[in-house]
Chimera marker file (.cmm) of the C-alpha trace (Angstrom):
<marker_set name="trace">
<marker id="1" x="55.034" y="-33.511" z="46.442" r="1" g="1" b="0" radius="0.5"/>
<marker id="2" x="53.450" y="-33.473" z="49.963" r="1" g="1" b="0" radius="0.5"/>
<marker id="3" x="51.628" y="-30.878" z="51.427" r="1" g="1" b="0" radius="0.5"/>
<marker id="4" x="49.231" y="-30.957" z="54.556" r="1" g="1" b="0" radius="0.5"/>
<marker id="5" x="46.864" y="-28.142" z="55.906" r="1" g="1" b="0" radius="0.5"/>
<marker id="6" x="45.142" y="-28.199" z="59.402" r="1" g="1" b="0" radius="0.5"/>
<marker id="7" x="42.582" y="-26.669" z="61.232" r="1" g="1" b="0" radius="0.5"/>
<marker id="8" x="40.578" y="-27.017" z="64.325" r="1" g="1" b="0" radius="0.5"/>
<marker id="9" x="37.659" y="-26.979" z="64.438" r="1" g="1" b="0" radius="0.5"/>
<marker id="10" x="34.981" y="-26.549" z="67.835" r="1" g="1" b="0" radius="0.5"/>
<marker id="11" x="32.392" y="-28.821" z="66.523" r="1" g="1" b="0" radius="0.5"/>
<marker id="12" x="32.002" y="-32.803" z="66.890" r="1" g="1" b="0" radius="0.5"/>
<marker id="13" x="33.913" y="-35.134" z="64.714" r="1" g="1" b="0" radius="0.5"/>
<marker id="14" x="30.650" y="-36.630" z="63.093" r="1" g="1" b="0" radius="0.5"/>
<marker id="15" x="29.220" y="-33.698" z="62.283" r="1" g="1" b="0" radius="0.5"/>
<marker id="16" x="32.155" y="-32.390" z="60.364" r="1" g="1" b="0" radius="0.5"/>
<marker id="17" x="32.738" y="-35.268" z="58.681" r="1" g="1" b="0" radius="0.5"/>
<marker id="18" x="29.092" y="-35.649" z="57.270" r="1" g="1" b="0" radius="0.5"/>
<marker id="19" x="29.494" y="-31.818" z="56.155" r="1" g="1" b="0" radius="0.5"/>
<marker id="20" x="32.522" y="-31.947" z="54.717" r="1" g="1" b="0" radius="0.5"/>
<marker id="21" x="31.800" y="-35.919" z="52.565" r="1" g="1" b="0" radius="0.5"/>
<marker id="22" x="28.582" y="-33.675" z="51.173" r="1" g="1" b="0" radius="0.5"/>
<marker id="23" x="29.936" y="-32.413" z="48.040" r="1" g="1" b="0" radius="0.5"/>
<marker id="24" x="26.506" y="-30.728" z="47.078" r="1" g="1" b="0" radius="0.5"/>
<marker id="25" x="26.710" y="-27.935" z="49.859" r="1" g="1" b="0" radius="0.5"/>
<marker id="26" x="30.376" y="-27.298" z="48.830" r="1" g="1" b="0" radius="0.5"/>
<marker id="27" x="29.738" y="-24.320" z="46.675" r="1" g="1" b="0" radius="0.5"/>
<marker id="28" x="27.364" y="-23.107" z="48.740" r="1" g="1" b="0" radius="0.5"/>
<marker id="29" x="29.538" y="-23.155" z="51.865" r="1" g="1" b="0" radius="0.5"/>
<marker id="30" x="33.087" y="-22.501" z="50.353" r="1" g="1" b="0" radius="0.5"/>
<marker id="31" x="32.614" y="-19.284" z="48.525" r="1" g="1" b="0" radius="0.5"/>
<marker id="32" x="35.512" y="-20.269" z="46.392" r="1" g="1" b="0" radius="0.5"/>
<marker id="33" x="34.438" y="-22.768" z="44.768" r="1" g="1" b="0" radius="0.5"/>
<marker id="34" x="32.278" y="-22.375" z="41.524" r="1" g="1" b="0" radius="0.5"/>
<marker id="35" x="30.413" y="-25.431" z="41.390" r="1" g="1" b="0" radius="0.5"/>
<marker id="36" x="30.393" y="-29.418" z="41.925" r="1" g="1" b="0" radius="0.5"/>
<marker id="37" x="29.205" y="-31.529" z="39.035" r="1" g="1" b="0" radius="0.5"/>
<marker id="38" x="28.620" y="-35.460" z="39.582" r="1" g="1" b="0" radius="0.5"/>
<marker id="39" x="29.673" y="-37.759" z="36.787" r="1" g="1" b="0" radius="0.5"/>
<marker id="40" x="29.044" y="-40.624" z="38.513" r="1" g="1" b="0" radius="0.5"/>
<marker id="41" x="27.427" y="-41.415" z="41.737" r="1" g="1" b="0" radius="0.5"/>
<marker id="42" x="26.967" y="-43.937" z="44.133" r="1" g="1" b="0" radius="0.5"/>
<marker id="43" x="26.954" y="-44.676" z="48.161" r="1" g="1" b="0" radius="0.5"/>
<marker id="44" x="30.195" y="-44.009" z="49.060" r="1" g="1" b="0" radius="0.5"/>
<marker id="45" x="32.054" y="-43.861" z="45.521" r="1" g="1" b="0" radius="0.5"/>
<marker id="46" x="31.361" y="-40.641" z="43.218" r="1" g="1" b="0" radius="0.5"/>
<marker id="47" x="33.173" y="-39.729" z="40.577" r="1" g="1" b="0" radius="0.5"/>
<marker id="48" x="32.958" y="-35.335" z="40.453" r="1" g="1" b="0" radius="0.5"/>
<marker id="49" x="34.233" y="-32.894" z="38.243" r="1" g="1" b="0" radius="0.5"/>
<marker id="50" x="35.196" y="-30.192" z="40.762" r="1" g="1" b="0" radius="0.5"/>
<marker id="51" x="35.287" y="-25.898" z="39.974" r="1" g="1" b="0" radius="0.5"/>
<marker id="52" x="36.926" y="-23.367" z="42.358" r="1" g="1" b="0" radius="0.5"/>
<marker id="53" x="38.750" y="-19.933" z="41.844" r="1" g="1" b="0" radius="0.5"/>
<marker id="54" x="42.264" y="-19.328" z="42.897" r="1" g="1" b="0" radius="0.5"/>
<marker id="55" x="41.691" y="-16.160" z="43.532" r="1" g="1" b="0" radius="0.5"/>
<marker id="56" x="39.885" y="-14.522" z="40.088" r="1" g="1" b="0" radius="0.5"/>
<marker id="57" x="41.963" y="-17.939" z="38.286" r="1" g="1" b="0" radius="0.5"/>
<marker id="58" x="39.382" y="-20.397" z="37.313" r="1" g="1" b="0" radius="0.5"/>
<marker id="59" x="41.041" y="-23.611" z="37.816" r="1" g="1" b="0" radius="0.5"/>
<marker id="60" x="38.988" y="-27.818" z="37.660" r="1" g="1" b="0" radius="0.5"/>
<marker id="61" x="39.329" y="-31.103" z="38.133" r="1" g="1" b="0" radius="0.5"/>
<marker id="62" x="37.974" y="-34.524" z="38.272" r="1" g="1" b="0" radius="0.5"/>
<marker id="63" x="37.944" y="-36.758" z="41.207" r="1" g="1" b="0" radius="0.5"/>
<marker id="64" x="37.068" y="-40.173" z="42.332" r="1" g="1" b="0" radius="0.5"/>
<marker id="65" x="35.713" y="-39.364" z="46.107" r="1" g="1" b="0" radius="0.5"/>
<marker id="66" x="35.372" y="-42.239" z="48.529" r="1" g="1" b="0" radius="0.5"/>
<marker id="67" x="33.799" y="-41.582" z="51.375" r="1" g="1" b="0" radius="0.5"/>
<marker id="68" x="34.948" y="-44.047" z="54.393" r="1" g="1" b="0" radius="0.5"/>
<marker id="69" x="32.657" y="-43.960" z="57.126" r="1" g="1" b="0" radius="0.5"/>
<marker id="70" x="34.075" y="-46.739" z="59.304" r="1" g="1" b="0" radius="0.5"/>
<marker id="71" x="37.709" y="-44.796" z="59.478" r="1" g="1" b="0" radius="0.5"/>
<marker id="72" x="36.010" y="-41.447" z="59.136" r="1" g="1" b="0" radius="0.5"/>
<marker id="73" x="37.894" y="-40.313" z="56.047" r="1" g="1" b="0" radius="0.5"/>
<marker id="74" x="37.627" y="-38.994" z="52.751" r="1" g="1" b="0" radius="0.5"/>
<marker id="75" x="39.808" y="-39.924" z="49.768" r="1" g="1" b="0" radius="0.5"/>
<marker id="76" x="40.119" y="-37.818" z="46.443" r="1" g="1" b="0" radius="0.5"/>
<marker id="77" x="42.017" y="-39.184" z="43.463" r="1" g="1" b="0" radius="0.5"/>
<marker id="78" x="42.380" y="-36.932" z="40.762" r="1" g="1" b="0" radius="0.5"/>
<marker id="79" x="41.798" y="-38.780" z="37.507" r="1" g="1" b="0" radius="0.5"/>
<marker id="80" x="41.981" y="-35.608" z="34.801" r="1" g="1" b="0" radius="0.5"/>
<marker id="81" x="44.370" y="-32.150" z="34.732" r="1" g="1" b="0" radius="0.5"/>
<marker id="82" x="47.829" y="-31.509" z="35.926" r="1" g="1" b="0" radius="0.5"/>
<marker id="83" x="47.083" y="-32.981" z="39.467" r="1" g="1" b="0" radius="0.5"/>
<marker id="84" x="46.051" y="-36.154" z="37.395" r="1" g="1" b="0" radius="0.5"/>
<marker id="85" x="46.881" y="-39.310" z="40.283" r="1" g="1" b="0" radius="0.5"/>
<marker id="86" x="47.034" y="-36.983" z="43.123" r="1" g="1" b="0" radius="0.5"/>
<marker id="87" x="45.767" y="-38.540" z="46.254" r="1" g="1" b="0" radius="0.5"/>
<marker id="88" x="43.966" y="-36.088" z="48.964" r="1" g="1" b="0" radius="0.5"/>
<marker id="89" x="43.460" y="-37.827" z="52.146" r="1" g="1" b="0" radius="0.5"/>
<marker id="90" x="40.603" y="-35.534" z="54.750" r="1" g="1" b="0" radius="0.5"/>
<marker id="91" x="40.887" y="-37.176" z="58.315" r="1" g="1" b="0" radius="0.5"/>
<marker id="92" x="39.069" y="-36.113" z="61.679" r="1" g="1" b="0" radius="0.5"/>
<marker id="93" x="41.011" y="-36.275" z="65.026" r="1" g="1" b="0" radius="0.5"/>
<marker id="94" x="39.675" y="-35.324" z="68.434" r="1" g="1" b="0" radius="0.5"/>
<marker id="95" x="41.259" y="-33.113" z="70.592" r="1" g="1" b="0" radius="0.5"/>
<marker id="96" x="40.930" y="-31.240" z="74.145" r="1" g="1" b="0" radius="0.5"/>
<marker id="97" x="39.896" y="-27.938" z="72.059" r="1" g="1" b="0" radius="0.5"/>
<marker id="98" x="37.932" y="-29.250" z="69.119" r="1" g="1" b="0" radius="0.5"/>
<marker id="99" x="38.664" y="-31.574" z="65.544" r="1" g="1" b="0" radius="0.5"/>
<marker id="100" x="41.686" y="-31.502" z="64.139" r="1" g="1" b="0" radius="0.5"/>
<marker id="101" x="40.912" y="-31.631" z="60.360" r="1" g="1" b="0" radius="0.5"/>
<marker id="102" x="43.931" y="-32.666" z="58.300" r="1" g="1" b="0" radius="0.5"/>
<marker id="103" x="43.656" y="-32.883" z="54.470" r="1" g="1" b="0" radius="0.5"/>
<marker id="104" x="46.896" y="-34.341" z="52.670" r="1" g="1" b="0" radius="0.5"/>
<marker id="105" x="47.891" y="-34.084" z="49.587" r="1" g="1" b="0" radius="0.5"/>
<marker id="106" x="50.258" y="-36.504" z="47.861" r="1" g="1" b="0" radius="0.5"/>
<marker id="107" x="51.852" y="-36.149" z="43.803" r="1" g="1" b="0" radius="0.5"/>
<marker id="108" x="54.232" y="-37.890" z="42.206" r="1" g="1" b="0" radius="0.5"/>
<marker id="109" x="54.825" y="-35.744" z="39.517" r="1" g="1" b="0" radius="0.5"/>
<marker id="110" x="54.489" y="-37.421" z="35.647" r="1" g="1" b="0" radius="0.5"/>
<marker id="111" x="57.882" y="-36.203" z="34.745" r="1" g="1" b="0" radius="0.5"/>
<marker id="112" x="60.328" y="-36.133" z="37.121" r="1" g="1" b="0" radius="0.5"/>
<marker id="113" x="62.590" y="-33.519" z="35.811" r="1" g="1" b="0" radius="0.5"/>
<marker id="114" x="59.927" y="-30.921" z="35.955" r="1" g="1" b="0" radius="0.5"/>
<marker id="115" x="58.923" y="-31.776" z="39.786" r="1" g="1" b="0" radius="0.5"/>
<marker id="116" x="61.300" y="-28.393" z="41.013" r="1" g="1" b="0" radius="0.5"/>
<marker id="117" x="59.532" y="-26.202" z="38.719" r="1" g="1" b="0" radius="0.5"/>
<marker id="118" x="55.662" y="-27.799" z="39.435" r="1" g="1" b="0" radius="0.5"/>
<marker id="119" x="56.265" y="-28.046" z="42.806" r="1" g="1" b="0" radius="0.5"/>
<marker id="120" x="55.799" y="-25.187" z="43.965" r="1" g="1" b="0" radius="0.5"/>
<marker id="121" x="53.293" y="-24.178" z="41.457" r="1" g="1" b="0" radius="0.5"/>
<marker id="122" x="51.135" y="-26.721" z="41.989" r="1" g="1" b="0" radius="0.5"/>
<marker id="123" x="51.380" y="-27.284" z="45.620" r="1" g="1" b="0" radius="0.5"/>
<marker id="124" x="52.080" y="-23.615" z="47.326" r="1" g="1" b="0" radius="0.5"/>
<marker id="125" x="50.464" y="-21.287" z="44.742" r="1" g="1" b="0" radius="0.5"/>
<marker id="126" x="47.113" y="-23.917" z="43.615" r="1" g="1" b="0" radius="0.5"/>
<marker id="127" x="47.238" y="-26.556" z="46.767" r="1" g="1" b="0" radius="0.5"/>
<marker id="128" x="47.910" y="-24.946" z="49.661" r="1" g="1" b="0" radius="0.5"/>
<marker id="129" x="45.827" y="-22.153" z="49.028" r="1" g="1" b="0" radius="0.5"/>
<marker id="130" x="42.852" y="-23.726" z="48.298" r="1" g="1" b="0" radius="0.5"/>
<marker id="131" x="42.855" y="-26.409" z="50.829" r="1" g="1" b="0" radius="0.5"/>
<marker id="132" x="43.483" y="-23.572" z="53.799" r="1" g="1" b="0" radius="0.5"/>
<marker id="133" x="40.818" y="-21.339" z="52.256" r="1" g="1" b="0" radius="0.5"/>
<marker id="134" x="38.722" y="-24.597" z="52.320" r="1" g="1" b="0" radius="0.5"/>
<marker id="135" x="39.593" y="-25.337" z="56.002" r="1" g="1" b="0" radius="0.5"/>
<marker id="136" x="38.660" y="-21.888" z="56.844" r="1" g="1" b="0" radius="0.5"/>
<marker id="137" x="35.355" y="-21.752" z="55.593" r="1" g="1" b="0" radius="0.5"/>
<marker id="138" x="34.357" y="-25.049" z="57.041" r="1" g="1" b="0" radius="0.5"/>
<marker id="139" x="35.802" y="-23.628" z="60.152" r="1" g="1" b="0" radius="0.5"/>
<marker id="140" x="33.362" y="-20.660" z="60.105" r="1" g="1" b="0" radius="0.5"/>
<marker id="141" x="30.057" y="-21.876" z="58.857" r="1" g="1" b="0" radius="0.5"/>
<marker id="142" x="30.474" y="-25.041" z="61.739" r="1" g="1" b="0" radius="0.5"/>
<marker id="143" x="31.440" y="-22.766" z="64.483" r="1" g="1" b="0" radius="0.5"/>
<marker id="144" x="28.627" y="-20.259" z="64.186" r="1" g="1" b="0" radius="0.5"/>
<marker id="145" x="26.156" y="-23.108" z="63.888" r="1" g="1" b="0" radius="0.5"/>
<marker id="146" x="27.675" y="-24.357" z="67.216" r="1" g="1" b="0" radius="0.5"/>
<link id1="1" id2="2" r="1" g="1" b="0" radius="0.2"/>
<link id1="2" id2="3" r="1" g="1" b="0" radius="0.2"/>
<link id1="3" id2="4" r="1" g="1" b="0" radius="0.2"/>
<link id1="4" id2="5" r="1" g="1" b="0" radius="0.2"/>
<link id1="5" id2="6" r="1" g="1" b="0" radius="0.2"/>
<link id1="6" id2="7" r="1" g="1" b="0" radius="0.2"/>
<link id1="7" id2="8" r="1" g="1" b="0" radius="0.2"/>
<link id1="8" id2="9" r="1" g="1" b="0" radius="0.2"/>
<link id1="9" id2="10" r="1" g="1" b="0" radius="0.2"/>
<link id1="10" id2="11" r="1" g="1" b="0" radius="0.2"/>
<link id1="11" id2="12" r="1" g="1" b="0" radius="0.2"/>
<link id1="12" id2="13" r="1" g="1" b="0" radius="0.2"/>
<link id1="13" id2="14" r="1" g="1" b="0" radius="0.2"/>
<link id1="14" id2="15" r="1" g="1" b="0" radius="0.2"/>
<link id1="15" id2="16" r="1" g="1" b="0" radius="0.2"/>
<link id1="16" id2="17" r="1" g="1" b="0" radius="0.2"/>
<link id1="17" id2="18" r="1" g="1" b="0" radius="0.2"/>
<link id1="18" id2="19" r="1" g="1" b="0" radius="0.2"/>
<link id1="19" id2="20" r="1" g="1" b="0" radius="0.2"/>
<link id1="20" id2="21" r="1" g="1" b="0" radius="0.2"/>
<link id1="21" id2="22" r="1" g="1" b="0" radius="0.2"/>
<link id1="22" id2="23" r="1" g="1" b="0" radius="0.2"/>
<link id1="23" id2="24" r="1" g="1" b="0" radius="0.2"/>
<link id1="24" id2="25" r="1" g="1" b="0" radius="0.2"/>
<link id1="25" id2="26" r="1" g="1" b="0" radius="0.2"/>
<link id1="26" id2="27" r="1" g="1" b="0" radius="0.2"/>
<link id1="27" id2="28" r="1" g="1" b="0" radius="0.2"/>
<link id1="28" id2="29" r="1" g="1" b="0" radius="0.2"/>
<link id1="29" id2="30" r="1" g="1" b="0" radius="0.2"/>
<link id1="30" id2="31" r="1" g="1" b="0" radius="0.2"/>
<link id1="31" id2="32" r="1" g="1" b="0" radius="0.2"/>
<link id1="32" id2="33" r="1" g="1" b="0" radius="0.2"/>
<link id1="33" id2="34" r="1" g="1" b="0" radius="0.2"/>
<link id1="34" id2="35" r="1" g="1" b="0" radius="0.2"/>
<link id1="35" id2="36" r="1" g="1" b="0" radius="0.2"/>
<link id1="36" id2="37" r="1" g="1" b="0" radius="0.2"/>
<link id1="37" id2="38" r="1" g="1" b="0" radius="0.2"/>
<link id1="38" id2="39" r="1" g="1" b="0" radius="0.2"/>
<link id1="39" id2="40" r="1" g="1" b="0" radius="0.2"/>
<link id1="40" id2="41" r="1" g="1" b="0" radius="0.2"/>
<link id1="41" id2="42" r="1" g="1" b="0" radius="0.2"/>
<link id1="42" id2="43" r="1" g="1" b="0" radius="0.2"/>
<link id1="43" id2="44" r="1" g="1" b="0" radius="0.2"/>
<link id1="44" id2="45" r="1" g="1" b="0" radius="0.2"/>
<link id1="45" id2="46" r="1" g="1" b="0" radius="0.2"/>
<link id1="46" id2="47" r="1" g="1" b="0" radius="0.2"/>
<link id1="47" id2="48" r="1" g="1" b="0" radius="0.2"/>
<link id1="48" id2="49" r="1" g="1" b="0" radius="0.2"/>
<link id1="49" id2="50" r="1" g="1" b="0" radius="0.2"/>
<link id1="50" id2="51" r="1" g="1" b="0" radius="0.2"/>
<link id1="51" id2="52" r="1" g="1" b="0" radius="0.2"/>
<link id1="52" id2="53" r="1" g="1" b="0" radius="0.2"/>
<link id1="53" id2="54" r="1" g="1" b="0" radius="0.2"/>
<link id1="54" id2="55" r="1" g="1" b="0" radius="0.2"/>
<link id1="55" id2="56" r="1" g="1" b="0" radius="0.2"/>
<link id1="56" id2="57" r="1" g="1" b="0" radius="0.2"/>
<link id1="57" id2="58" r="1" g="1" b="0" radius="0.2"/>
<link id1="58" id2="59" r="1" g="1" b="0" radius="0.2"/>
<link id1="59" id2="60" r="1" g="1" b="0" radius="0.2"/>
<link id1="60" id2="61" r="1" g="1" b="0" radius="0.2"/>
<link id1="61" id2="62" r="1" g="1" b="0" radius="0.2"/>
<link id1="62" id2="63" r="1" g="1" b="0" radius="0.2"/>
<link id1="63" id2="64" r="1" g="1" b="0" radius="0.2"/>
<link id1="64" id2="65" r="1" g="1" b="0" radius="0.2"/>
<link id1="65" id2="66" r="1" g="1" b="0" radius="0.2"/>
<link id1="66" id2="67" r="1" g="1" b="0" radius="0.2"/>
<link id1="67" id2="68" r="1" g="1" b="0" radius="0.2"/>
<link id1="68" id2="69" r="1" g="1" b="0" radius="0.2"/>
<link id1="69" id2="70" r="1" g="1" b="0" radius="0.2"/>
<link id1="70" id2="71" r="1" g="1" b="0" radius="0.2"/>
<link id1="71" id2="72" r="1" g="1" b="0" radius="0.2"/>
<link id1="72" id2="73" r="1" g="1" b="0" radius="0.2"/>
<link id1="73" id2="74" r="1" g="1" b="0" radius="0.2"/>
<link id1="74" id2="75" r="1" g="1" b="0" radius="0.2"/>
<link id1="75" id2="76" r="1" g="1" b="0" radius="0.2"/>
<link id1="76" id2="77" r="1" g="1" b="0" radius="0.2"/>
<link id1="77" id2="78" r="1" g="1" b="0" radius="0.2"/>
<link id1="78" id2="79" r="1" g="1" b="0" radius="0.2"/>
<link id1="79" id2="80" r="1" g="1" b="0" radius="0.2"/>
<link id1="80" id2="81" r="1" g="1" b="0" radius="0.2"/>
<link id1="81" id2="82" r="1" g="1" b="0" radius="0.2"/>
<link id1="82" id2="83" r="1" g="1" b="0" radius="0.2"/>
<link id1="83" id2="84" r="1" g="1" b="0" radius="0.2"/>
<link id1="84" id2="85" r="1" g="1" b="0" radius="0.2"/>
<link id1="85" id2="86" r="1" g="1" b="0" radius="0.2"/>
<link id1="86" id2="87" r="1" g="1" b="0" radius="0.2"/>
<link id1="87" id2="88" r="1" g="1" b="0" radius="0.2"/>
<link id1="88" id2="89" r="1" g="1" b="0" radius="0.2"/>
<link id1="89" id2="90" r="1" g="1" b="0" radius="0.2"/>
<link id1="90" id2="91" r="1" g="1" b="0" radius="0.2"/>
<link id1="91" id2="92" r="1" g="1" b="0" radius="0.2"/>
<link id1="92" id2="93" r="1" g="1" b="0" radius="0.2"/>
<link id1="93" id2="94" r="1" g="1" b="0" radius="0.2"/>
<link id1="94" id2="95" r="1" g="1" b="0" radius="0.2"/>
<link id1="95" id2="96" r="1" g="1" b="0" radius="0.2"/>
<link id1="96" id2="97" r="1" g="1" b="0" radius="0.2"/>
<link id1="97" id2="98" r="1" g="1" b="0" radius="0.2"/>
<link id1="98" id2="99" r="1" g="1" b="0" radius="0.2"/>
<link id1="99" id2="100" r="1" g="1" b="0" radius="0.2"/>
<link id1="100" id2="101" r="1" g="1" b="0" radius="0.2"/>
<link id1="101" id2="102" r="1" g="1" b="0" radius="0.2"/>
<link id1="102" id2="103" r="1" g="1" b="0" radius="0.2"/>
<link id1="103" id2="104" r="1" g="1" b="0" radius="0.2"/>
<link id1="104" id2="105" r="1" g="1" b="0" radius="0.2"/>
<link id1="105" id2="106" r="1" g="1" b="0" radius="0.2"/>
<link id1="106" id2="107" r="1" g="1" b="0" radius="0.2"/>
<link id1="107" id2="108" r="1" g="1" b="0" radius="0.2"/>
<link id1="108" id2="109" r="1" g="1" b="0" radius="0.2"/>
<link id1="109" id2="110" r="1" g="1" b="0" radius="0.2"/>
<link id1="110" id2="111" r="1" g="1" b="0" radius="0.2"/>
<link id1="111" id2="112" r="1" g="1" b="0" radius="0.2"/>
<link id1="112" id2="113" r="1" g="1" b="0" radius="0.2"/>
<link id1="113" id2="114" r="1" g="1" b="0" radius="0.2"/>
<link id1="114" id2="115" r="1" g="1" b="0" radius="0.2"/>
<link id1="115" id2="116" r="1" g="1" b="0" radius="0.2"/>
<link id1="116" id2="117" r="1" g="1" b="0" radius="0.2"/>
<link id1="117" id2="118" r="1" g="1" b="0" radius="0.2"/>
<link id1="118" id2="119" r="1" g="1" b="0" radius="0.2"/>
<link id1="119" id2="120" r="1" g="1" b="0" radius="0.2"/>
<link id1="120" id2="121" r="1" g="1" b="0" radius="0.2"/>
<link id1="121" id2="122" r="1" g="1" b="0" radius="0.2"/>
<link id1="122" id2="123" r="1" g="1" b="0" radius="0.2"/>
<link id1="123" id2="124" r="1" g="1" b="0" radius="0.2"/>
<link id1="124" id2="125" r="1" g="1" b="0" radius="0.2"/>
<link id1="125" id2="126" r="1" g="1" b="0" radius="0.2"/>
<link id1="126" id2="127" r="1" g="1" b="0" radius="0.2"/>
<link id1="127" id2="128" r="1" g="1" b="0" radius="0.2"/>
<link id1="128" id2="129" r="1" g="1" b="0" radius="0.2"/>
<link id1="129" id2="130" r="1" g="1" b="0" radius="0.2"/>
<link id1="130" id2="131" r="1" g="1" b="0" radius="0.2"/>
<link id1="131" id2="132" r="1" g="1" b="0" radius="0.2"/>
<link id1="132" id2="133" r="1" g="1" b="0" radius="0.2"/>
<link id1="133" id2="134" r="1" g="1" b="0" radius="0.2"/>
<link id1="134" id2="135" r="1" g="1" b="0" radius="0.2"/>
<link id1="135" id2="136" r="1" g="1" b="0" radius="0.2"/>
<link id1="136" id2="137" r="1" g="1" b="0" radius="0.2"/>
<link id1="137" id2="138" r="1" g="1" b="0" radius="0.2"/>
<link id1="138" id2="139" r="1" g="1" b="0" radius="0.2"/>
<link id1="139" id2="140" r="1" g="1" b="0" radius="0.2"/>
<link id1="140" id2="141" r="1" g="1" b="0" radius="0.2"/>
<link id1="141" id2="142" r="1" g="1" b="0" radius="0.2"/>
<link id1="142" id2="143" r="1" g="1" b="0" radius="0.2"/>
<link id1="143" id2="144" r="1" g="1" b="0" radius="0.2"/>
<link id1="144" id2="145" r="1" g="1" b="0" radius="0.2"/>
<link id1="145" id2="146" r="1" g="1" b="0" radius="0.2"/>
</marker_set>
């Protein structure tokens, strides 16, 4: 499974970067999520047991999060749940009319057979939503700072 949501953004690549690698302001930015607990913490490498509605569904997670500051990126791997392995890629790409912020996502299911059925489950009804709703927020809180 492979899914990809993008938005841009008018508001420097640094700056959105820094915002989006903080995981303490994410439940107060993103009013979907419910809150961000650290396990484990360190410069660049935290381990976080992430909280967020789909819709009224309450639905967590744990994640390593590295945070690459050379390459501008930030990598989730999901080490618990039914997303366990899933690797989440956040990248930062100038353009003529703002940041492009692109957040893959990328599963290989656990058992095969079931991929047609999780699918779409897991990517269009959990993933997709919640990345967009994600992208949209960021979107609005760094614009009207601008």
């Amino acid at each position: 499974m492979n899914t990809e949501s993008t938005i841009i953004i008018r508001a420097p690549k640094r700056r959105i970067f820094d915002i989006a690698s903080d995981l303490s302001c994410w439940p107060e930015l993103l009013p979907h999520y419910r809150y961000i607990e650290y396990l484990k913490r360190g410069d660049d490498r935290h381990i976080v047991k992430m909280a967020c509605y789909r819709d009224k569904l309450p639905i967590s997670w744990v994640s390593e999060q590295i945070i690459d500051r050379e390459r501008l990126e930030i990598r989730f791997l999901h080490l618990r749940a039914f997303t366990k392995g899933m690797a989440v890629v956040w990248s930062f790409e100038d353009k003529p009319e703002g940041t492009l912020v692109r957040i893959v996502h990328v599963l290989r299911f656990r058992i095969p057979p079931l991929a047609p059925i999780a699918e779409p489950i897991i990517g269009s009804f959990f993933i997709e939503d919640i990345a967009s709703k994600t992208l949209r927020a960021f979107k609005a809180h760094l614009e009207s700072k601008a």
